[in-house]
C-alpha positions as CSV (number, residue, x, y, z in Angstrom):
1,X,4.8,20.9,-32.5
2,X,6.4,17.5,-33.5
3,X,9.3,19.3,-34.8
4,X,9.7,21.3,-31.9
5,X,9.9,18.3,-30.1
6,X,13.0,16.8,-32.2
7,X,14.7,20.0,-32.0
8,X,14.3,20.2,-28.2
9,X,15.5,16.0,-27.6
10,X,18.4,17.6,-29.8
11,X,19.4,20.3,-28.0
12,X,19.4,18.3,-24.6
13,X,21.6,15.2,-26.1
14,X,23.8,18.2,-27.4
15,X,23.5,20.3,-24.2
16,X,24.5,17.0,-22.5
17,X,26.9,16.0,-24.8
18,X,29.4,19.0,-25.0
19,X,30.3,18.9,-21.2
20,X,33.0,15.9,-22.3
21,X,32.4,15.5,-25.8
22,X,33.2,12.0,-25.2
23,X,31.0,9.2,-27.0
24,X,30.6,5.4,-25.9
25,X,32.1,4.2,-29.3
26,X,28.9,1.6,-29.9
27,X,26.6,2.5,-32.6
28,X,22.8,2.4,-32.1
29,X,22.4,-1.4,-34.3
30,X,25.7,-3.2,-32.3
31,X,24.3,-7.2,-30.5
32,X,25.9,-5.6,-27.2
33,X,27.6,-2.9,-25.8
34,X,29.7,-5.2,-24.2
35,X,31.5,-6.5,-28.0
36,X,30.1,-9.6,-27.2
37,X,28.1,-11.2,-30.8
38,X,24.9,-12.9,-30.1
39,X,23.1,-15.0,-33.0
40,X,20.3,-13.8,-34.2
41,X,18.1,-16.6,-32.8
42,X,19.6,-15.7,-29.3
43,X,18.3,-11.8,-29.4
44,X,15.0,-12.8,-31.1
45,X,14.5,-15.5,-27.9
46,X,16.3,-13.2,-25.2
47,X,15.5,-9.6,-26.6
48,X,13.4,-6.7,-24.2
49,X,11.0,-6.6,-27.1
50,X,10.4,-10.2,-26.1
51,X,11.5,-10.7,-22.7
52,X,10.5,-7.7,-20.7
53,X,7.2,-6.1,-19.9
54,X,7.8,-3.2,-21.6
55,X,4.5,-1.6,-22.7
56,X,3.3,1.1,-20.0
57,X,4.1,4.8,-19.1
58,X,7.6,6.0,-18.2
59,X,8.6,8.8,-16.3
60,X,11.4,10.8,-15.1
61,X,13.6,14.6,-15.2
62,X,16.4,14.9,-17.5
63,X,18.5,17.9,-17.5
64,X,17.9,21.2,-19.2
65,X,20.5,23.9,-19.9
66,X,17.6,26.5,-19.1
67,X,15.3,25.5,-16.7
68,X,15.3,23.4,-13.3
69,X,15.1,20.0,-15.3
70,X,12.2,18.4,-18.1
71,X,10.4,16.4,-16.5
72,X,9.7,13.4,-19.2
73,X,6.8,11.2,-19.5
74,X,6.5,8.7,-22.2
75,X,3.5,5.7,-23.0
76,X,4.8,3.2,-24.9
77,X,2.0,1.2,-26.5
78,X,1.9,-3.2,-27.6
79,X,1.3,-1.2,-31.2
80,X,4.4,0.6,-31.2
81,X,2.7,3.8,-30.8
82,X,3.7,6.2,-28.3
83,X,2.6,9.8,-26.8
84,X,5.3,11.9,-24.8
85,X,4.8,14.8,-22.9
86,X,7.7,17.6,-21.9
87,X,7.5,19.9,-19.0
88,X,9.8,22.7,-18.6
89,X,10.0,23.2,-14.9
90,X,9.9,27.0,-14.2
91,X,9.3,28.3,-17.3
92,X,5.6,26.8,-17.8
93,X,6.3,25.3,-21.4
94,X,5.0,21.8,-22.2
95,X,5.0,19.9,-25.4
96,X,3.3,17.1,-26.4
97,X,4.1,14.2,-29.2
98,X,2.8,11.4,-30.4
99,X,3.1,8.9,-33.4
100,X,5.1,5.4,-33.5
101,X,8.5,3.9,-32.5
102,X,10.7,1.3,-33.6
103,X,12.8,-1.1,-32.3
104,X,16.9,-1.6,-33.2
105,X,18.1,-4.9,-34.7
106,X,18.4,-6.5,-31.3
107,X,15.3,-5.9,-29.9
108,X,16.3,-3.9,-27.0
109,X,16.2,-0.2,-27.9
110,X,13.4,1.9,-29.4
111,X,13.5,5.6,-31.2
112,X,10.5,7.7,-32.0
113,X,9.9,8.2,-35.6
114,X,8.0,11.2,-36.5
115,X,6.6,11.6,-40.1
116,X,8.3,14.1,-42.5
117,X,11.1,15.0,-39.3
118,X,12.8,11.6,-39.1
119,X,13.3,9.9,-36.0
120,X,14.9,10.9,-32.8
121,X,17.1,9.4,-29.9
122,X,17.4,6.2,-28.7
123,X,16.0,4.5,-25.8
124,X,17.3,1.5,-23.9
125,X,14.6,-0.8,-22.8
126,X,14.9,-2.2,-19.4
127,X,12.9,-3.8,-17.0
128,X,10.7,-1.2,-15.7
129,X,12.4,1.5,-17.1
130,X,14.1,3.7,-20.6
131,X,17.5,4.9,-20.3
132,X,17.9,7.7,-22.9
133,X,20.4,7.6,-25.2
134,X,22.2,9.6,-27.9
135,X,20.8,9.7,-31.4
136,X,23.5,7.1,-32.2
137,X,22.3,4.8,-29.5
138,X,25.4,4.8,-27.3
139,X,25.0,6.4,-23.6
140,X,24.8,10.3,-23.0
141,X,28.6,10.6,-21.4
142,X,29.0,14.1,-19.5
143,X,29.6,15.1,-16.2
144,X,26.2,14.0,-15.1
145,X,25.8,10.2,-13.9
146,X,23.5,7.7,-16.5
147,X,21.1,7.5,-14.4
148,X,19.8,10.9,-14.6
149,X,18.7,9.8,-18.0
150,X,16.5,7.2,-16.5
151,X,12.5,6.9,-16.9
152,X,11.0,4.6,-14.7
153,X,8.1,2.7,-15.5
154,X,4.5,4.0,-13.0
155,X,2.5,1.7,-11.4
156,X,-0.9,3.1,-12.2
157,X,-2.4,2.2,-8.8
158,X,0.0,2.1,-6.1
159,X,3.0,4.1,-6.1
160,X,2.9,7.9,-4.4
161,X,6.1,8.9,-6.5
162,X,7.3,10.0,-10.1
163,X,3.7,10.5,-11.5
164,X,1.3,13.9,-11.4
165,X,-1.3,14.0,-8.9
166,X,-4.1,16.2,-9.9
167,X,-6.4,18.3,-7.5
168,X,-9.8,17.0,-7.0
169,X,-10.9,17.9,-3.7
170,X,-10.0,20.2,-1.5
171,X,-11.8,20.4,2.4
172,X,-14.2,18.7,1.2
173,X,-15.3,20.7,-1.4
174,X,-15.1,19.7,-5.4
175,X,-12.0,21.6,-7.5
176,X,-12.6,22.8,-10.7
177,X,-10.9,24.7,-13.4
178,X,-12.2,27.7,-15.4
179,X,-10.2,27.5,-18.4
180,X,-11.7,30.2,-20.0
181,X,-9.3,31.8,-17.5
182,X,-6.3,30.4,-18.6
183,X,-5.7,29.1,-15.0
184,X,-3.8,25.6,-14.8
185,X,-4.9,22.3,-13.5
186,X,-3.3,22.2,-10.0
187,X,-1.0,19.6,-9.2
188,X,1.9,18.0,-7.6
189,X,4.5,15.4,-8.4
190,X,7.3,14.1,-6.0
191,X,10.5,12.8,-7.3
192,X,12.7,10.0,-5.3
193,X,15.6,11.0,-6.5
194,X,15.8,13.9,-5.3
195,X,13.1,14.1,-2.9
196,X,11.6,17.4,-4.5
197,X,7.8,18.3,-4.6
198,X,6.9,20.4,-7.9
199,X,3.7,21.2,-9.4
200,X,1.2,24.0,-9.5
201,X,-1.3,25.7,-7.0
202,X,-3.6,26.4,-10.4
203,X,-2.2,29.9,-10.0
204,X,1.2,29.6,-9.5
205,X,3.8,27.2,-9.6
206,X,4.9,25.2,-6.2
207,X,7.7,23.4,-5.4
208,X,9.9,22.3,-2.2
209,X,10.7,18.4,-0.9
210,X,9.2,16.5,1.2
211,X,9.4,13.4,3.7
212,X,8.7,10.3,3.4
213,X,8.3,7.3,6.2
214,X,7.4,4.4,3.8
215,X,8.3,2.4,0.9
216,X,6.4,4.7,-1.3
217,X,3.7,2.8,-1.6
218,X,-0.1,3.1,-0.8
219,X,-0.1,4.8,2.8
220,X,2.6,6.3,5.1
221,X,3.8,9.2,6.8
222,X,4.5,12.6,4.5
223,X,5.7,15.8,5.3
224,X,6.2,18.6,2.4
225,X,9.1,20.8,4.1
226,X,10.2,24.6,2.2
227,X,7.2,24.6,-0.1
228,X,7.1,28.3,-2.2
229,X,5.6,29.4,-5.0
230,X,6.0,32.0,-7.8
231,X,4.0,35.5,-6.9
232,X,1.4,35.7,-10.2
233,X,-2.4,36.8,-9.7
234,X,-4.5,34.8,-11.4
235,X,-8.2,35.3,-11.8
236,X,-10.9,32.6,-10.4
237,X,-8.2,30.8,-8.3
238,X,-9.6,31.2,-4.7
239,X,-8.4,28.1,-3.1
240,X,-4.8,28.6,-3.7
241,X,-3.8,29.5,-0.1
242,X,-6.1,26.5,1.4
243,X,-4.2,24.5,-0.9
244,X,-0.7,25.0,0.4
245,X,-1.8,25.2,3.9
246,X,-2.9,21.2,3.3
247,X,0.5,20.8,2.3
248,X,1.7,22.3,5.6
249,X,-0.3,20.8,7.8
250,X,-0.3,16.9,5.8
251,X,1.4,14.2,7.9
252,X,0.3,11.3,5.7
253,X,-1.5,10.0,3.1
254,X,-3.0,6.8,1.7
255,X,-3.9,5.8,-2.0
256,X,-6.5,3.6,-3.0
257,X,-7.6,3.2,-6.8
258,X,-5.3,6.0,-7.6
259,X,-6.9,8.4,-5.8
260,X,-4.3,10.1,-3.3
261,X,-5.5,11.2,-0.3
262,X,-3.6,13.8,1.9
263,X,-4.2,14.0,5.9
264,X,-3.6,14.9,9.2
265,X,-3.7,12.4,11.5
266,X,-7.6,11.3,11.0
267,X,-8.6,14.3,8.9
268,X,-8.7,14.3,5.1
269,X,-7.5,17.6,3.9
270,X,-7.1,16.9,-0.6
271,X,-7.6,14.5,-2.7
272,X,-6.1,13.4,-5.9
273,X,-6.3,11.8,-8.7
274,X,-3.0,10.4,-11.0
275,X,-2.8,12.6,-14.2
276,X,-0.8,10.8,-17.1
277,X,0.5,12.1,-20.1
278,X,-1.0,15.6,-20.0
């Protein structure tokens, strides 16, 4: 699994790469990608690795030749460890790695290494967020803008967007998964960018957009608008249509020790709870 997970980062800097074939002209190991030479005692005092908050969960879509996008979440640890899940939107494929990183000379990018496969691309370390870079360490240049190569860091308790939201309760009534059925843990996730809704009724997969009368934070107003879903029967799955019509008939929600909350004016139609690295 690990190195199907190299080959795939690969395969998306390359994807990425050959729309320009252009490359920044920094390597990975340069003070600045601005030229500009720090001393050594200036990057050790000033560095992300000792000047940011960096240790949390990441998350965030990058492109995919293949599929609607890979939606990227990352958990960088204060031991340098790290566990990263990939989800193939629309083709139900995820891939999980973990193992440790390691930072670059001047403290401000990371790359997974991966024992007996090497290591992979570079991250920029930011505050709040990882900008994916190439293997070389210099930005992805292509027709897309950087910033679709951004992961932004959660906030585990307050934040309604860019994390998963599992299923918990639905009209009141307790949701749980027979896995001996191969059915999936329903979910959703909404994306600022783009204002998109994906996920997965535990059936079939669900997406659309929604909106949003807040500052994405713990309560506001919330509409989900064009929700469909992919046509499988699945066995043991019998709350799949109460589930999308809470979607349709949600015009807020509120989120209170990461437990999301969907409703209609006064009445609480789901419940969820935030799912990370799964």
């Amino acid at each position: 699994m690990r190195k199907e997970i190299i080959l795939i980062m690969m395969f998306v800097v390359a994807f990425a790469s050959c729309n320009t074939g252009k490359q920044s002209g920094n390597s990975g190991n340069n003070n600045s990608d601005s030229g500009i030479v720090m001393s050594p005692e200036f990057i050790a005092e000033h560095s992300s690795r000792s000047a940011v908050d960096w240790a949390g969960v990441y998350k965030g879509m990058i492109p995919c030749a293949d599929c609607e996008g890979i939606d990227v979440e990352i958990q960088l640890n204060e031991d340098n460890s790290y566990k990263m899940v990939m989800n193939y939107l629309g083709k139900n494929a995820t891939f999980n790695d973990q193992g440790f990183f390691e930072w670059d000379e001047t403290g401000g990018k990371v790359r997974f290494v991966v024992e007996g496969e090497g290591v992979g691309n570079w991250y920029r370390v930011g505050e709040n967020n990882l900008l994916m870079l190439d293997a070389d360490g210099n930005r992805i240049e292509n027709n897309f803008p950087p910033e679709i190569y951004m992961l932004e860091k959660i906030d585990l308790d307050f934040v309604l967007i860019n994390k998963n939201w599992k299923l918990i309760e639905l009209n009141g009534k307790e949701i749980s998964v027979n896995a001996e059925s191969g059915n999936e843990v329903p979910f959703l996730s909404l994306t600022k960018d783009n204002i998109r809704v994906f996920g997965n009724t535990g059936c079939n997969n669900l997406m659309g957009y929604f909106k949003v009368e807040s500052d994405y934070g713990d309560k506001g107003k919330l509409e989900f608008l064009q929700m469909v879903t992919t046509r499988m029967a699945c066995r043991d799955v019998n709350y799949e249509q109460d589930f999308l019509k809470a979607l349709e008939d949600c015009n807020n929600y509120s989120i209170i020790n990461d437990t999301l909350s969907l409703k209609k004016d006064g009445e609480l139609l789901a419940k969820f709870t935030g799912m990370y690295l799964q």
